[in-house]
N, C-alpha and C positions, 0 to 999 in steps of 0.2 A: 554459407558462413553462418555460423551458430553463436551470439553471444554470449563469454562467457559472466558470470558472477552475479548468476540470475537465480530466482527459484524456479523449479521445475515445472511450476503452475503457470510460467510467466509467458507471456505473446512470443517474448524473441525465442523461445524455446519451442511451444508450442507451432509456430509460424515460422516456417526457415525463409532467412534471407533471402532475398532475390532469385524468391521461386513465384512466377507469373501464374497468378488461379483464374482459372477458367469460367467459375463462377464468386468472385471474391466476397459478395454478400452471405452466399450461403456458406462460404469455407470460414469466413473468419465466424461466424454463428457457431457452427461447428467446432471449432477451433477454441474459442469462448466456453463451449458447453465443455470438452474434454482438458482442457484447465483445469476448471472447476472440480471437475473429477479427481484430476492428484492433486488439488489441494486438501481437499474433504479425506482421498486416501491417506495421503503422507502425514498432514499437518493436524488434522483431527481423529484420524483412525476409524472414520464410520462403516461401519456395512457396507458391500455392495448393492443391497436393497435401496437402502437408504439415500445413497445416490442417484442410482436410479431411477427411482421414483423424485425424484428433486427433480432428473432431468429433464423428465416427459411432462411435469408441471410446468418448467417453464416452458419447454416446445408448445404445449398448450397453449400457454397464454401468449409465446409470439406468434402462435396461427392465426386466435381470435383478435390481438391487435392489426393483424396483419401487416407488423412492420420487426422492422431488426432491431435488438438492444438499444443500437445509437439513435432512435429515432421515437425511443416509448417514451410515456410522459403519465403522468398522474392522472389525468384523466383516463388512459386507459383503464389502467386498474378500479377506476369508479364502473368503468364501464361491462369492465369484467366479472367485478361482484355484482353487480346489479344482474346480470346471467344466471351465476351461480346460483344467487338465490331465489332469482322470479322464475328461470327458466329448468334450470338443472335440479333446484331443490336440494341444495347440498348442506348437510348440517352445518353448524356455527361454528365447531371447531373443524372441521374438512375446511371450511372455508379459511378458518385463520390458518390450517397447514400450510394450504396451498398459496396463501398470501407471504409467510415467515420465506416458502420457500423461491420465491419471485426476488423477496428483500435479500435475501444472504446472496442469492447470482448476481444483483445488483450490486455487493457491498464488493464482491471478489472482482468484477470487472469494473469497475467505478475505482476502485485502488492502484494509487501509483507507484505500489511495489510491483504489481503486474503488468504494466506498461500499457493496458488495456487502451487506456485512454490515447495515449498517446498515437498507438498503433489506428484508430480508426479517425484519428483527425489527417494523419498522415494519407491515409484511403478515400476516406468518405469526407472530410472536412465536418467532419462534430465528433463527438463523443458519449459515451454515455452517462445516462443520471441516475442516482435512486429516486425509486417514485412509487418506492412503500413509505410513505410517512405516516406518525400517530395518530392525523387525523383523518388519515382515508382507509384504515386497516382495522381487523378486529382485535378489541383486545382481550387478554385472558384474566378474565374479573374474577372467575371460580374455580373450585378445585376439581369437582367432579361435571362433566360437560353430557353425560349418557342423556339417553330417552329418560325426560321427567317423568315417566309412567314405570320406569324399570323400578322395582322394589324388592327386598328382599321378602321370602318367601313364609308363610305362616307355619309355627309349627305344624297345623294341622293340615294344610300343603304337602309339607315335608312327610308327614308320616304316607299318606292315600298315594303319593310320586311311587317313595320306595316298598310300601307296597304291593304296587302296581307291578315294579318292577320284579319285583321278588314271582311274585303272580304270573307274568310271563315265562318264568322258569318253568315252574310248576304245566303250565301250559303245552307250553313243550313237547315236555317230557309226556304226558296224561296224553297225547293227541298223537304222539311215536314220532314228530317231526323235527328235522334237522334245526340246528337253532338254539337249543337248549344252552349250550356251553358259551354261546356268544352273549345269550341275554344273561346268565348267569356273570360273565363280566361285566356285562354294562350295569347289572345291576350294581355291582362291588364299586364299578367306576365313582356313581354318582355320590355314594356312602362315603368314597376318598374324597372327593370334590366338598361334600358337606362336611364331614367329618374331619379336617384337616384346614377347612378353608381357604382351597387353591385354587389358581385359575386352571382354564382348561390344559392352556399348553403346557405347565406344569405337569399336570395331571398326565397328560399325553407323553410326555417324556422323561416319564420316573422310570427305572429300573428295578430291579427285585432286589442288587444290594443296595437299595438306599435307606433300608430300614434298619435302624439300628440299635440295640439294647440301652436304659438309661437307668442307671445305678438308682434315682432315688424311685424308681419304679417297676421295680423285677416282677410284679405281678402280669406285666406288659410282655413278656417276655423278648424273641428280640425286635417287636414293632413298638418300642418305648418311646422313640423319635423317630423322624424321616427328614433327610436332608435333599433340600431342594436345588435341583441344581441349573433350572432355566427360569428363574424367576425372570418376572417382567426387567428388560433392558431399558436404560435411555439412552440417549441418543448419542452414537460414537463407543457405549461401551459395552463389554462383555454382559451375557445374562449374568445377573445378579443372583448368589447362592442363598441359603439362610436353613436354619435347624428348626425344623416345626414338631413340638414336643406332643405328644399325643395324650389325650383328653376325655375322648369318648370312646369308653371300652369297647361298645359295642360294636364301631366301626373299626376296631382294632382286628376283632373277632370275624367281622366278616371278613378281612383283608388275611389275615392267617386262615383263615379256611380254604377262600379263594387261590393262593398259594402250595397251600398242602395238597388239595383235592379237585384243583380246576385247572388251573395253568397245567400240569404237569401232562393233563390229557392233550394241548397241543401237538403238533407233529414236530417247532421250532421249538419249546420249551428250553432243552437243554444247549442248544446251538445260540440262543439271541437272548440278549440281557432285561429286552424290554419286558416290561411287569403287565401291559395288557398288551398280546398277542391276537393277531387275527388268522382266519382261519390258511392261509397262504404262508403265512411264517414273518409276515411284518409285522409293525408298530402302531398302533390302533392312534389314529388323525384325530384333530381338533374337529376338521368335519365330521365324521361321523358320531364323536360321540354330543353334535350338535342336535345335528339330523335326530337322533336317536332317541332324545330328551326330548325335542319337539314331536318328534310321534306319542310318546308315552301324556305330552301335556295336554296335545289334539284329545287323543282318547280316552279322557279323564274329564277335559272339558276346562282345562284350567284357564287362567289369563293368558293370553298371546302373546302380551307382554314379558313374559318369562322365559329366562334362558339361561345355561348351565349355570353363567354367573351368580344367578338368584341364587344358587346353591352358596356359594361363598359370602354375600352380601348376610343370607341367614344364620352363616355360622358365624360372622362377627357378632349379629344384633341376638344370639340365644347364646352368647360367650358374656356378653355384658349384661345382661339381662337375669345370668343365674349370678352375676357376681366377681366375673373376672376381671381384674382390675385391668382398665382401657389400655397403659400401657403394655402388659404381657400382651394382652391383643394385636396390637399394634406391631411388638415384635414379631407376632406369629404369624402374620398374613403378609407381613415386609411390607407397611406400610412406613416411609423415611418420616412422613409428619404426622402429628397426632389427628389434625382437621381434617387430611381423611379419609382415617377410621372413622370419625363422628360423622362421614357424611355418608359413610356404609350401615352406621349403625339405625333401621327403622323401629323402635320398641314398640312394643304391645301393648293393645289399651289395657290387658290387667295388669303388667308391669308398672305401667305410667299410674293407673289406677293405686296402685299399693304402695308405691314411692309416695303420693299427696296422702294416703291416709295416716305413711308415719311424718312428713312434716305438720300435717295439722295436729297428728295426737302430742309432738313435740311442742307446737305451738301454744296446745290449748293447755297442756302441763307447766309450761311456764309463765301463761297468762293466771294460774289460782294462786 
């Protein structure tokens, strides 16, 4: 017997009537966890990732309580960040994910539009609580939460990287070994990654039509703009799109080169849309052009701290730095708030330098 004029998340749905479980502690756990699941599907539209990864959090954390839903309490959860951080070493915000995501299974099974409650006083004689509260959880004080050591990259970084990379080409080629064509991309990757100020997977998942002519720039021909179409997501919705108008000729030019005279040597070329091709006929991974940026930093000798990222954190701060007013910035990298871009933007001591020479020549002019 199934009750009706439930939602689909709900125990008498999930849990049929007058059906005897054989082990009722772990069934209804289970039961509880796949709830959760078409709530988050139906009601909020998230990813299947996303859930996912929710659910193996909580199974986590009811391992290390070693008790069921109806039997956790607040002290667990003290006792589980006290883990994470002394024993696991999980960053500040890992930690507050995996706490948001203990609180929302509590919020959905704790609700008496899902009968949760009800269903395990019926079984077990208690019910469950929430037992993320504000003051035993992290909270999210800042905007940007990365490694305090990540920075954006120096000009003079930026020139010795690509370079280097360029220098690999040439390498190659001069020694007769296989190779050439691949580091020839990656080099062009990094120039799109700087030069456009995108993330990796961005980067990773452009196609060759995404570039496309912009009337008040026909010098550009048709890499005028590039429109992006996996921008970073939040949580429950589609990648977010946006038109990143192009800037630096120069990485215009490698990109139209790259296109003209590289890609086309592929064997996939004409078959696959993707714009950096690997040598099998797929789509060139987030991993690899990770990997690939960390070899070239290795053997340069740079900060270890540095990673594709620094490539876009520097195109913000040498965007604002020659002049571009913060909000086109802002637009350009799909930043939704202005604070931050400001917390990507690192400027240079001769910038910072030249900025105080024209308020004191300001100052001292209106002090005569």
């Amino acid at each position: 017997m199934v009750r009706t004029g439930l939602s689909d998340a709900s125990a008498g749905l999930v849990l049929l009537d007058g059906v005897a479980l054989l082990h009722p502690e772990d069934a209804v756990f289970e039961a509880m966890l796949e709830g959760w699941a078409r709530q988050q599907r139906g009601g909020r539209r998230l990813q299947p990732k996303t859930i996912s990864d929710r659910q193996r959090v909580v199974r986590a954390f009811g391992a290390f309580a070693n008790a069921y839903p109806w039997c956790w309490s607040a002290g667990d959860i003290d006792d589980w960040t006290t883990h994470l951080i002394a024993e696991l070493k999980r960053a500040e915000s890992t930690i507050r994910s995996y706490q948001t995501a203990v609180r929302l299974f509590c919020d959905y099974v704790t609700s008496p539009h899902y009968q949760w409650p009800q269903e395990c006083v019926a079984r077990f004689g208690t019910h469950p609580v929430q037992v993320c509260h504000e003051w035993n959880t992290a909270a999210h004080l800042v905007d940007y939460e990365a490694d305090a050591d990540r920075r954006p990259m120096t000009r003079e970084e930026i020139q010795i990287f690509l370079d280097h990379a360029d220098g690999q080409v040439e390498r190659a080629i001069r020694l007769g070994r296989k190779g050439a064509l691949a580091a020839y991309r990656d080099a062009t990757v990094f120039k799109t990654i700087y030069g456009w100020g995108l993330r990796c997977t961005e980067t990773s998942r452009l196609d060759v039509t995404d570039f496309y002519r912009n009337a008040k720039a026909p010098e550009l021909g048709r890499f005028g703009s590039l429109q992006v179409r996996y921008g970073k997501r939040t949580k429950g919705s589609p990648p977010r799109r946006r038109m990143v108008l192009s800037v630096m000729p120069w990485a215009v030019e490698a990109v139209e080169d790259y296109v003209s005279n590289a890609r086309p040597r592929y064997a996939a070329a004409r078959e696959k849309p993707a714009l950096w091709l690997t040598e099998r006929g797929g789509r060139l991974q987030v991993r690899e052009i990770e990997e690939r940026f960390a070899d070239y930093r290795d053997a340069l000798g740079l900060d270890k701290d540095l990673v594709p990222h620094c490539l876009r954190h520097s195109h913000v701060t040498h965007q604002i730095e020659d002049g571009a007013d913060p909000a086109f910035v802002q637009r350009q990298v799909g930043h939704r708030h202005a604070s931050t871009t400001a917390i990507y933007t690192g400027v240079s001591g001769d910038f910072m330098n030249t900025m105080m020479r024209k308020v004191l020549d300001r100052a001292l002019e209106g002090g005569q």
